[in-house]
N, C-alpha and C positions, 0 to 999 in steps of 0.2 A: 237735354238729356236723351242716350240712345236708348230705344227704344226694344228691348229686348225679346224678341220670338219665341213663340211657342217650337219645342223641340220632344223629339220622340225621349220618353224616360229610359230605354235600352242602350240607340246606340247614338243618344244625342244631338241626332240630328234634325235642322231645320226640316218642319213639314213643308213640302210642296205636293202638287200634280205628280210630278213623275217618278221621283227617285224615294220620298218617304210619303206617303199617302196617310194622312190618321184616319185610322178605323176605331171604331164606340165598341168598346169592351158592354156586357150586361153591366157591370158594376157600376159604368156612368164615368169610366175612366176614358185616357184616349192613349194607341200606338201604332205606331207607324206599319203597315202591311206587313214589310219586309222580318218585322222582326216579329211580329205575333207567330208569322209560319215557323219562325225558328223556337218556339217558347217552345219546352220538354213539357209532353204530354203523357206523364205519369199514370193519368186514370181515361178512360175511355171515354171522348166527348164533353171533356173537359182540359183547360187550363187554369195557369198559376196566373191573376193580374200580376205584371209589375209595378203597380206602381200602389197597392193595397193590399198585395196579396192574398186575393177570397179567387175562391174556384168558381170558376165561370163559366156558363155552357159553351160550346166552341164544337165544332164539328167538322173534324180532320177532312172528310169527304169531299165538302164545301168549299173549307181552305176561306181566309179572312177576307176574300173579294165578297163573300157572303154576308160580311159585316156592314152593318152601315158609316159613311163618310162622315167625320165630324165638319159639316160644308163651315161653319162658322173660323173654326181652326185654318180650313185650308185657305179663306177667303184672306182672312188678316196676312200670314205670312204672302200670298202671290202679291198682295198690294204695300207689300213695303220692299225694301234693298231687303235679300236674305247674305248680303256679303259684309260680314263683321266678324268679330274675333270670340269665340263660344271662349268662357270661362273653364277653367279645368274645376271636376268636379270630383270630388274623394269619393271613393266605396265607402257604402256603408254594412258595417258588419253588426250582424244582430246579438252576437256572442258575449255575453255579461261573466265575467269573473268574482263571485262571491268571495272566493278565498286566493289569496296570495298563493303566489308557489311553492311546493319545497323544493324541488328542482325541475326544471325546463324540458320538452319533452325531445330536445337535441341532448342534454346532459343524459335521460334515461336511453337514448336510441347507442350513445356512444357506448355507455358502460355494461348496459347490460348484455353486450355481445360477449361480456369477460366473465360474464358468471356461468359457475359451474352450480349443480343443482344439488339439493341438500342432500341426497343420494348417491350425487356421483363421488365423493372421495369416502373412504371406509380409513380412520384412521385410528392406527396401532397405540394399543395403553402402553404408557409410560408412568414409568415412579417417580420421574421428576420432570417437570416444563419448567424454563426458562426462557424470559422474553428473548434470550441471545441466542437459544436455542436451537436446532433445528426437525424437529415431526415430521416421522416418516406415516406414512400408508400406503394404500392403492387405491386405485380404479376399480367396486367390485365390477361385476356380471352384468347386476340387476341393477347397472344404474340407466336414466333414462337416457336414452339414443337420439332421442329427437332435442337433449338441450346440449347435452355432451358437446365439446369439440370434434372436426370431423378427426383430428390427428391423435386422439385418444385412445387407446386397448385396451381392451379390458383386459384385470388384473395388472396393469401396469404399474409398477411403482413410484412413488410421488415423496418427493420432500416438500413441505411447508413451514412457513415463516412466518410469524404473527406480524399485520401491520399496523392493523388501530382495533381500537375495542369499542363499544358502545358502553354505557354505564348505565344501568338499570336500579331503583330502588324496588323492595316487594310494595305490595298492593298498589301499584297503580294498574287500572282499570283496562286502558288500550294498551297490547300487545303489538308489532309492526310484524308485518308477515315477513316471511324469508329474505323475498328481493326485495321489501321495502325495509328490513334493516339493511341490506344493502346498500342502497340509496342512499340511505340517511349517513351512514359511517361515512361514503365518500362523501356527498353533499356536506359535511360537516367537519373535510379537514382542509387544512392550510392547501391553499392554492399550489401552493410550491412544490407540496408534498403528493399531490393530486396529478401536477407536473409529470415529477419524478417516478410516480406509479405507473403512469402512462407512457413513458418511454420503456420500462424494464417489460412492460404487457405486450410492446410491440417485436419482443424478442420471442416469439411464440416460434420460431421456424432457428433461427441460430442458436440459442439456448435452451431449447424446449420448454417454454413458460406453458401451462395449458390455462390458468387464469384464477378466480379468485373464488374463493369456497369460503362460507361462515358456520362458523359452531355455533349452532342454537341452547349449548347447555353453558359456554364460557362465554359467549357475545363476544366471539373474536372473531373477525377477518384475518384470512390467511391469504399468501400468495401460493397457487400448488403449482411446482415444475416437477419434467420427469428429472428419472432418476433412476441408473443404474448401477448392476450390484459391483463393477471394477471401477473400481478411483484412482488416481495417478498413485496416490502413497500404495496401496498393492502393488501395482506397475514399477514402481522405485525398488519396494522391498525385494522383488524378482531377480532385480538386476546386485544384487547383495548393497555394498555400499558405495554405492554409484558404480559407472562404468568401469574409468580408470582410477576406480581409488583403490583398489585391493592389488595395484602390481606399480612396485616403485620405479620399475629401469622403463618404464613408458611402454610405446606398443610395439611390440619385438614378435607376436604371433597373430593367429587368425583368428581365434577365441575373443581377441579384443577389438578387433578390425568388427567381426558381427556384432557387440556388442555396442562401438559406435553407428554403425546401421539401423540399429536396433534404436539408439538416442537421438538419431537423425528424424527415424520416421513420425517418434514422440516430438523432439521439439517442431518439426513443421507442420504438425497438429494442434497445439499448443499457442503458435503464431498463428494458425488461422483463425484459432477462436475469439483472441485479441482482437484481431482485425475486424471481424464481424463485431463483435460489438462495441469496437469503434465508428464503425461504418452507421451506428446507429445513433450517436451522438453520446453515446459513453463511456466513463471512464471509471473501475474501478478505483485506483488509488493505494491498493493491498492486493497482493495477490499472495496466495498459497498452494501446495501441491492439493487439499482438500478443495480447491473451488474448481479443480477438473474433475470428469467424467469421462469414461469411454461408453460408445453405446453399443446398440450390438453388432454393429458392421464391422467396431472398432476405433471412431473418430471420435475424436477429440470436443467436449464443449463445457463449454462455461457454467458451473452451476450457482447459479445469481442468486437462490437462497441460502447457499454456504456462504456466497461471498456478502450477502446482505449480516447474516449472525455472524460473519467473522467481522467486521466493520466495529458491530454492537459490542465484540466481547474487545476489540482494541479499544474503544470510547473507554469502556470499564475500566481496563488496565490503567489508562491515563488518568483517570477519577480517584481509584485507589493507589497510584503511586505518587501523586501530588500530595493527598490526603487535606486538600481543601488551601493548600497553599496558593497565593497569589502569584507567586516569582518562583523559578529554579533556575541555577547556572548550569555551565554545560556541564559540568561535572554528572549533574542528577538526568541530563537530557540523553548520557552517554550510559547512562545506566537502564532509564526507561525503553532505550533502543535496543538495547542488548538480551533484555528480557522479551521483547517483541520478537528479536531475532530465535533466540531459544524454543518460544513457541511456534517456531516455521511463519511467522505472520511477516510479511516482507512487505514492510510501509517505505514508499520513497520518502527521500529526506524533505522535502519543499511539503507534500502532504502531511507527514511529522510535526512540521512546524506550524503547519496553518490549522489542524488537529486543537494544539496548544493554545494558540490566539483564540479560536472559536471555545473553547474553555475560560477564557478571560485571564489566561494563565500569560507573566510578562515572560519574555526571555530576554539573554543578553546578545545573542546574535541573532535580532531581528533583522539587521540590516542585511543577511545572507539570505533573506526569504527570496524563494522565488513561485515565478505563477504555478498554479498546475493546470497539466494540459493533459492529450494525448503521449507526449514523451516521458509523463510522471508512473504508466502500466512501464515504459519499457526496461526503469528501474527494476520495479517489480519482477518482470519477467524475468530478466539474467538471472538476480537469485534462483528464482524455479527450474531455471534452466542448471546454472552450477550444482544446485541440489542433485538434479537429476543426472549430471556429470560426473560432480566427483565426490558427494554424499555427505556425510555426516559432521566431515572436516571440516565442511564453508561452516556452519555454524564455531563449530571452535575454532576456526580463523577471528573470526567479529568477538567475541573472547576474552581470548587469549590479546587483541589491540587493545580493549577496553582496561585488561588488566596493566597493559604499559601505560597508557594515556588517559589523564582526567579529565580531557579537553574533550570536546563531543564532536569540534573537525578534526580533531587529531587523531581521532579514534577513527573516524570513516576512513581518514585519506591513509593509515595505516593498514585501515582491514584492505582498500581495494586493490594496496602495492603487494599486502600477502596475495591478495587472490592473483591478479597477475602473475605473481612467481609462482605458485603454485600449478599453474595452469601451463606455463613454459616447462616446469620439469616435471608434469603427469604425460603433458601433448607433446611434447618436443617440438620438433622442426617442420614434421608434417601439416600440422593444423594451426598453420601462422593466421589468416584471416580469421577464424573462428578465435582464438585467442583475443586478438583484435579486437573483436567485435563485441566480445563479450567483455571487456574491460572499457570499452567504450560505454556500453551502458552503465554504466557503476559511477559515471561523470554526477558531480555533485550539480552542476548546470543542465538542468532538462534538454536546450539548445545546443549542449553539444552530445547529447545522443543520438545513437542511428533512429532512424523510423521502424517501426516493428516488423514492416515491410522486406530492409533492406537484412535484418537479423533473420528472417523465413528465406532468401534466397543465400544467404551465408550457409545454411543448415545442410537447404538442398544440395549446396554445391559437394557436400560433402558423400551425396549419392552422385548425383549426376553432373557432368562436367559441362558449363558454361557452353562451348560450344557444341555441344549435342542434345542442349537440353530448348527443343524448338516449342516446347508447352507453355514455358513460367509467360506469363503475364510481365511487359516490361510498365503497363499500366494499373490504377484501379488502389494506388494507396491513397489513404487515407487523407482529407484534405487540414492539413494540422492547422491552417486557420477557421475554421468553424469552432462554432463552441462546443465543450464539450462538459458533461454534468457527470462531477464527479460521486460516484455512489458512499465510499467512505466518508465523504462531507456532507451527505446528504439530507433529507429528512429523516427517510428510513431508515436510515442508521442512527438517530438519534435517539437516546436514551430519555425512559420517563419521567416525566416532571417530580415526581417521589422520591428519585435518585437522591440521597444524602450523600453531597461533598465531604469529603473528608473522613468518611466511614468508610474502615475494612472490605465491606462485604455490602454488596448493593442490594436489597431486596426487590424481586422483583414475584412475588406470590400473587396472589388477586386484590390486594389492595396496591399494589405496584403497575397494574394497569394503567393504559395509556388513557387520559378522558378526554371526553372527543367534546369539545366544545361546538355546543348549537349553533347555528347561524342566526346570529342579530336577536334584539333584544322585543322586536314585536311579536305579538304572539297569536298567529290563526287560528282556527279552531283546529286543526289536522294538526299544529305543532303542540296547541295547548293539550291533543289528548294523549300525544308521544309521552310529555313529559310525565316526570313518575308521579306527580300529587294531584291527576285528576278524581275527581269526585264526580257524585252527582247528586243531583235533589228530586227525593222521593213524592211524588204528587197522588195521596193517598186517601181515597175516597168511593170509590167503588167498589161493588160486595162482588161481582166478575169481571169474567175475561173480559179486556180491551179490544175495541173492533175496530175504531177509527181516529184519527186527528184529524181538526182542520185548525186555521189560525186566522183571526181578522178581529178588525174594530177593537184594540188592545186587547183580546180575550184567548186563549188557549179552549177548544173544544174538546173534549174525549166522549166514548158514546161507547155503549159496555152493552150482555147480554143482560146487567141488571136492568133495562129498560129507562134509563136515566143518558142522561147527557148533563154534565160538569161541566162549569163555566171556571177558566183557572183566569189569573190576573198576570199579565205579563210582566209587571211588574215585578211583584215581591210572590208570585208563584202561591198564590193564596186562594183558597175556593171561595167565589162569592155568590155563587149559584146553580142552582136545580133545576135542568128542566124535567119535570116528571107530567105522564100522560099515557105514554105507549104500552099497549097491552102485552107486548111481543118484544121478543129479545132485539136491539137495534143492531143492524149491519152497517151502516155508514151513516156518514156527518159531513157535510159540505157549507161553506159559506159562500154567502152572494154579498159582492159589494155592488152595492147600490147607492141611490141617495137615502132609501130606508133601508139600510145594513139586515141580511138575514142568516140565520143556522136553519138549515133543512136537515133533518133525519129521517131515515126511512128501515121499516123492523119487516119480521121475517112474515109478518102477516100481512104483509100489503099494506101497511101506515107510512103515509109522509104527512109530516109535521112540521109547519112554520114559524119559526119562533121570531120574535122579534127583541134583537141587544139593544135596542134605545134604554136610558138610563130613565129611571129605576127598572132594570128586569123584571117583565110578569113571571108568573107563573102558567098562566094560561099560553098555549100557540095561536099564533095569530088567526091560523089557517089549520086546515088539517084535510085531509081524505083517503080515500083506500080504493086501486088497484081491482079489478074485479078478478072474482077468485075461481079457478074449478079446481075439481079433484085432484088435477096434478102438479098447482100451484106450489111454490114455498116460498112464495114474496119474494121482497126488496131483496139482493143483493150488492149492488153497487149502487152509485150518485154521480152525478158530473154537471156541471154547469159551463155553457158555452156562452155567456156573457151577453148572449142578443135575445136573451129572456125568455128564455128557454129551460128546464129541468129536463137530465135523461136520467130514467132508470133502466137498471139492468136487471131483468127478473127470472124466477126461477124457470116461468114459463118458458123459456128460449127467443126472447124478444127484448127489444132496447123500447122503452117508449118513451114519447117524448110528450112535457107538460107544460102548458102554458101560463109561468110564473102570474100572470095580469088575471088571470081568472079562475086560474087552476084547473083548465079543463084539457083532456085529453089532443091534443095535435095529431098525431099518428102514430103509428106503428113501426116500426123495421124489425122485420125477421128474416132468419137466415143460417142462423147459427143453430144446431143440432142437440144441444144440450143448455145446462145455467147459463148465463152471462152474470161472470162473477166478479170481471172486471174494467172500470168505463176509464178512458183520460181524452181530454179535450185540449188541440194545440194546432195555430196557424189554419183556423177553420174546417181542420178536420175531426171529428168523431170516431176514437179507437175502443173498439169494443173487445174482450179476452172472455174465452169461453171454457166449459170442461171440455169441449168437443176439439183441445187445443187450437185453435185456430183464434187468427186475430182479423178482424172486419172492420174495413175503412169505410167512413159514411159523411158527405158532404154537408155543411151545417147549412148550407144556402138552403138549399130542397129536400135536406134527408135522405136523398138519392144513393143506392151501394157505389162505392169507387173500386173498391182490389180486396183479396180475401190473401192475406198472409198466412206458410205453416201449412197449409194445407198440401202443399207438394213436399214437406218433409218423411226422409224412412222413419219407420219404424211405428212403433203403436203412437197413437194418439198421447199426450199428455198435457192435464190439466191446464191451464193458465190464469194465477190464483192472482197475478198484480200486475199494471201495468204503467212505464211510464214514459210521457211524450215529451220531448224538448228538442227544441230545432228538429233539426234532419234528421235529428235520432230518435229511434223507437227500442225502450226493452219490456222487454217480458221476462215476468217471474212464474217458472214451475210449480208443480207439482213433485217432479223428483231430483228437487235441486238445480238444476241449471236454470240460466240467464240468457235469452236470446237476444240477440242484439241487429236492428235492422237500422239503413243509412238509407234516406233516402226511396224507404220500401224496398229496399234491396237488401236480401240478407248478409250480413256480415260475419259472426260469431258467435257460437256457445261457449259458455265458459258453465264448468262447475262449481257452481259458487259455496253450494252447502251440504251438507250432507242431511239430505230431509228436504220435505218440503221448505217454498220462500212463501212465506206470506204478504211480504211487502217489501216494494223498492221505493226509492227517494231519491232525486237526482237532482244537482245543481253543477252548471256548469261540467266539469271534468272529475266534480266526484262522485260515486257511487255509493249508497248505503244499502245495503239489502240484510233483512232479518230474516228469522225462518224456524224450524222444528228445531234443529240442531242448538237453539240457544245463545247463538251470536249474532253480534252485528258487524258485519263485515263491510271495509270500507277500501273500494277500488278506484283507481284514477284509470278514467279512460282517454285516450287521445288519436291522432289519426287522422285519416284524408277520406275522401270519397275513394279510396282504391282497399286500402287496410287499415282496421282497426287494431288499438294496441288498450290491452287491459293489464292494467302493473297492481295485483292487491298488495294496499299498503298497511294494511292489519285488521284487528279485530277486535273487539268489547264483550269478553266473555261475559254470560248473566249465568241467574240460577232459574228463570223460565222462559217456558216459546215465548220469542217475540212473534207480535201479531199485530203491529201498525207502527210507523215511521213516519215522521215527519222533519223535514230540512226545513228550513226557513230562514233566510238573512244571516246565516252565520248560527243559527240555532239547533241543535240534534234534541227531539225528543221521540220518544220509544216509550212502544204501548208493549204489555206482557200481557202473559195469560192469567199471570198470578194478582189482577186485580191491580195493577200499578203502575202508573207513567212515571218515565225516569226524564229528567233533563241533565244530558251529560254538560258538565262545565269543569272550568279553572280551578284549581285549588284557592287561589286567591277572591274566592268569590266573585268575582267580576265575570257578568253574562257573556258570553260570545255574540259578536254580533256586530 
């Protein structure tokens, strides 16, 4: 068997003499020269081991040739082969996830570039909303600037479209903050639908999409595009009833020659907007003179929230003209067509039918289905275009066929030979290709219609002549094999589950809402407090204010200004004991796991008291002593245990001390801090101390020795630092006037305002955030992020009726200490603990 080498734990390599030398870390570890120089030196005369991670003295000056050789390591490797094949070895990532995800923090980085702030749309009362709907408002003044889009103005006009709703019951407990209903409404719909969202979001620059806004009074998501006050039907009514439809002997003057100018420079505006959002992989399916827009230059675009509710109010019409029927013949297919056409809504025929199928509706000419594509708008288009022609007639052409023919081909291929005639003896002889072209599109075959392409240089031909026109593009159509997603058959156009078949009239009020079904059927603690039957269980036993939590040895601890410490049962949440002794109101509660498990409390007069949880519970502490006092003492403030047997308090006096669990007697001192030390946390062998003096002090657990003093280079006045909490690389601090600092790495990162009032206490596990405070909530943020930016997404809150004033996470566990004398444990409706 080979015999496998000692190798540096950095950069894996064999020790030898030359190229990896091991040097004796103090801790009794070993690494190689080369890479001790490169380990980040954080704190002054100090590193990180790699391969224990405790801070170790090291002194940059020196440099690791000042360390001593581990001669035993380098002897073994020089006296064997160091040429063999090194194992690959995994990273190890120290990062623990307590709770599942609700979404990814690639799903939040993508969607929340689309959100607009609760601020930014100001939207106009209406006396009726309808899911087919479409809500106007604007852009006020005063909305925020820094989330806004940058291509937004204020006071700008906006149409929105409702696309999913959230469903809320009253009295549940957690509320989800703004973006985190966000989140949750997308995180919670059909992929497909999600899809589909996110291609029409990418039309932000050719259709003016500006992105997604939610009503906090309806729990709706809307989609907000702009929106300007000319729409093509003004622009139509202008021109009376169409170009040439008010002169029968054709164009004989110059009054009618501007007037085709005039429908030229409309329809090759018209085609461009097609094209663009073809160019994006969509495909309406319906088009109307209502799904254009002019802006204020003048050009021509797409408004995909008319076109989204005009989609909606066809689905309806085919709901209500079937009336729940399984089958129609063409007779009834010719009928539903004709009423579509009446309403200006101009569905191609292959759309139509595939409309029908997706309705579960049979037909008799199924076998004339065909796919839809890109060539299924160019259908569309000619109508808008003939409208815009020769007016009010192309609908009583489609008619007046339907009233000859019972047949639903026979009625199309009637209407499109009227419209051809029609079109010869409005246009005459002059406008032979435009005639053409536009009865080409009117082809019952997708296949053999033109490309929308070739319909936009037909238009222009009609300004500028072929050979003098050296601008058009002879490239850049459309590539008609890619796929394309058709909006009319979409999600978003699909109507809600409440829809009764076969009924009149579809309600669609607030119990006609869309319900946005949860993802999956397990339940986090973050999903179990979304849902609307959380509860909680009231753990009632103290005559005051709650100061602290800790959790260990199956027992739940609380520690009150009554001078008591409560022993709860993890179990069935039941009191099974008292510690009573302290003369002085307690500030904190810590557990020590030991092999003799302990609760330490310490009150405002200098009392720490050792209790011991071995079963049966005394009464008596095991231990006990007091802090020596002068005039300007006010005792224990904080607790913290660094697990090498050690006790720190933080005291009024402006000192951290530290006690020695084995005898209880004083170890030393660290001072520094200018005011209380109110708040202590202990992580990765450093000691983080939070003072009124704001500032937060790093202190080595090896020697006690100062490492870096945080916050102290911040503007402004000094403010409190009333909680503190350490995990991995991260550090937060909790205020005095609301805010959350957040530092990476001892590098600052972030303030966030988290409350209004002071916090009294944070809780951190993983990626979530819990922070209580004056304001009476517990507010709960996910954080995520790199060593370069931190990202904070608050995902809502648990309103109470008192200051919270102690938090504790644990294992999937929330409980919350009040002023009002009572610990809450938030849980499940179904009773079952989180955890």
């Amino acid at each position: 068997m080979e015999l496998q080498l000692p190798e540096c734990p950095v950069c894996l390599q064999t020790y030898d003499g030359d190229q990896a030398i091991p040097r004796v870390l103090a801790c009794g570890h070993t690494a190689c020269e080369a890479c001790i120089a490169l380990l980040p030196q954080r704190f002054s005369d100090t590193i990180r081991c790699p391969e224990c991670t405790q801070l170790v003295k090291y002194s940059h000056l020196q440099g690791p040739s000042a360390l001593p050789k581990n001669i035993d390591l380098l002897r073994l490797c020089l006296s064997q082969d160091a040429d063999y094949q090194k194992p690959h070895k995994r990273p190890i990532t120290g990062h623990y996830e307590f709770l599942p995800r609700l979404w990814s923090d690639q799903f939040y980085s993508v969607w929340k570039e689309w959100v607009i702030p609760n601020d930014g749309v100001l939207v106009e009362p209406s006396s009726e909303e309808d899911f087919c709907d479409v809500v106007h408002g604007r852009i006020p003044s005063s909305s925020s600037p820094s989330v806004v889009r940058c291509w937004m103005k204020e006071n700008q006009i906006v149409s929105l479209v409702r696309i999913a709703s959230l469903s809320f019951v009253n009295g549940s407990m957690f509320s989800f903050s703004y973006m985190g209903q966000i989140m949750d409404c997308l995180n919670s719909m059909k992929e497909e639908k999600r899809h589909e969202l996110g291609l029409i979001l990418r039309q932000c620059k050719t259709c003016g999409v500006y992105g997604l806004w939610y009503d906090l009074d309806d729990h709706c998501l809307y989609l907000v595009c702009e929106r300007w006050g000319c729409g093509l039907l003004e622009k139509i009514s202008e021109l009376r009833n169409g170009v040439v439809g008010g002169n029968e002997d054709g164009l004989v003057n110059s009054a009618i020659e501007d007037e085709i100018f005039c429908f030229a420079m409309m329809g090759m505006e018209i085609c461009k907007a097609i094209i663009g959002l073809h160019s994006e992989g969509l495909v309406s399916g319906c088009l109307a003179p209502s799904c254009f827009n002019f802006d204020g230059l003048g050009h021509v675009f797409v408004d995909l929230n008319q076109m989204l509710a005009m989609g909606r109010k066809i689905r309806r019409c085919l709901v209500e003209s079937v009336s729940g029927r399984r089958r129609i013949d063409d007779k009834e297919m010719g009928i539903i067509s004709t009423n579509l056409i009446k309403k200006e809504a101009y569905l191609s025929p292959e759309v139509f039918i595939e409309l029908l199928q997706k309705e579960g509706i049979e037909l008799e000419c199924d076998s004339l289905s065909y796919s839809v594509g890109y060539g299924s708008d160019v259908w569309s288009l000619a109508c808008v275009l003939l409208r815009l022609l020769i007016g009010n007639p192309f609908a009583e052409l489609h008619m007046r066929s339907a009233k000859r023919h019972s047949d639903y081909l026979e009625v199309y291929a009637d209407c499109r030979d009227e419209v051809c005639s029609l079109l010869e003896t409005k246009l005459g002889t002059n406008f032979v290709t435009l005639q053409r072209i536009l009865c080409e599109c009117l082809n019952f075959d997708p296949k053999n219609r033109p490309l929308v392409a070739d319909v936009w240089k037909c238009i222009r031909e009609l300004i500028i002549k072929p050979q003098f026109d050296f601008l058009v593009s002879r490239e850049g159509s459309v590539n008609e094999h890619n796929n394309a997603h058709c909006l009319v058959l979409g999600e978003l156009c699909q109507l809600p589950k409440e829809t009764i078949r076969g009924s009149l009239a579809v309600k669609t009020d607030e119990s006609n809402r869309e319900n946005v079904d949860h993802v999956g059927d397990d339940k986090d603690f973050i999903q179990g407090l979304s849902g609307s039957t959380v509860r909680s269980i009231n753990l009632q036993g103290h005559l005051d204010c709650i100061t602290g939590l800790a959790v260990g040895g199956g027992f739940l601890f609380s520690s009150s200004f009554d001078k008591t410490i409560h022993v709860w049962s993890l179990q069935d949440f039941t009191l099974v004991h008292q510690f009573r002794g302290h003369e002085h109101r307690i500030m904190a509660v810590v557990f020590v796991e030991e092999e003799q498990p302990l609760c330490i409390s310490g009150d405002i007069g200098g009392g720490i008291f050792v209790w011991g949880i071995s079963i049966p519970l005394r009464q008596e502490p095991l231990k006990k002593w007091f802090e020596q006092k002068d005039w300007r003492y006010s005792g224990i403030h904080a607790l913290a245990i660094s697990g090498t047997g050690y006790l720190y308090t933080g005291s009024g006096d402006k000192s951290i001390k530290v006690w020695s669990l084995q005898d209880c007697t004083l170890s030393c001192t660290m001072n520094g801090h200018r005011s209380v030390v109110s708040a202590l946390a202990v992580f990765d062998g450093v000691l983080y101390s939070g003072s009124w003096d704001g500032t937060i002090r790093l202190w080595s657990l090896n020697d006690h020795s100062p490492l870096t003093v945080l916050g102290e280079d911040m503007p402004g006045n000094a403010i409190s630092v009333l909680s503190l909490k350490a995990d991995h690389h991260m550090l937060l601090a909790a205020h005095e006037d609301g805010c959350i600092k957040i530092w990476r790495n001892d590098v600052f990162m972030k303030s966030i305002q988290a409350h209004n009032g002071a916090v009294f206490s944070v809780a951190m596990e993983g990626k979530w955030l819990f922070t209580g405070g004056w304001d009476k909530s517990v507010n709960v943020q996910e954080i995520s992020g790199d060593d370069l930016q931190i990202e904070t997404l608050p995902v809502g809150s648990i309103a109470s009726d008192a200051v919270i004033t102690a938090l504790l996470y644990w294992e999937g566990k929330l409980f919350v200490g009040y002023a009002d004398r009572i610990v809450k444990y938030i849980l499940d409706s179904d009773g079952s603990y989180q955890g």
